[in-house]
N, C-alpha and C positions, 0 to 999 in steps of 0.2 A: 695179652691183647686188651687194648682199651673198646670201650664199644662207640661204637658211630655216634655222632652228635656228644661221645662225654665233653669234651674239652669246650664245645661250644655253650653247655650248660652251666661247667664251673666257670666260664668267662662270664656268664650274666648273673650269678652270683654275687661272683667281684664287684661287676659295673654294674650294677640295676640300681643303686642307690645314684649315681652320677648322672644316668639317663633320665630318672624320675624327676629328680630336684633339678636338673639342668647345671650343678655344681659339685665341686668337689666337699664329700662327707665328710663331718668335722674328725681330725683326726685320734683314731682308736676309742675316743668316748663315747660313741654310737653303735652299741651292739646291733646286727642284725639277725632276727631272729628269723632262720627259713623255714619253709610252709613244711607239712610232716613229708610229703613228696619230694622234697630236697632233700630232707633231714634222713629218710630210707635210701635213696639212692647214695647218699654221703656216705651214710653207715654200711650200707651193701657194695660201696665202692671201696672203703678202709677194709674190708672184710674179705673183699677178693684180693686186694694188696697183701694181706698179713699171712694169707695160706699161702703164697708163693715160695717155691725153698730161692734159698739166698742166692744173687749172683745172676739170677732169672729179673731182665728188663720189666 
């Protein structure tokens, strides 16, 4: 199970560079570095992914 609000957080991931500057981010030469609050729930979201056994959505 995903949790409430994830999918709408890793969408402004993606797009919060395109919101901010009002254009599209030059491409792949502009890392963006997210706040450690992204970077925990990233890492706490890959980590609930990787204990699922296989075969399991």
């Amino acid at each position: 199970m995903i949790a409430p609000g994830a999918g709408g957080l890793l969408e402004g991931i993606g797009t919060g560079s395109i919101a901010m500057t009002g254009r599209k981010p030059a491409p792949r030469t502009v890392t963006v570095t997210p706040t450690e609050e992204q970077a925990a729930f990233v890492d706490a979201f890959a980590r609930r992914a990787a204990i699922r056994p296989a075969g399991v959505p």
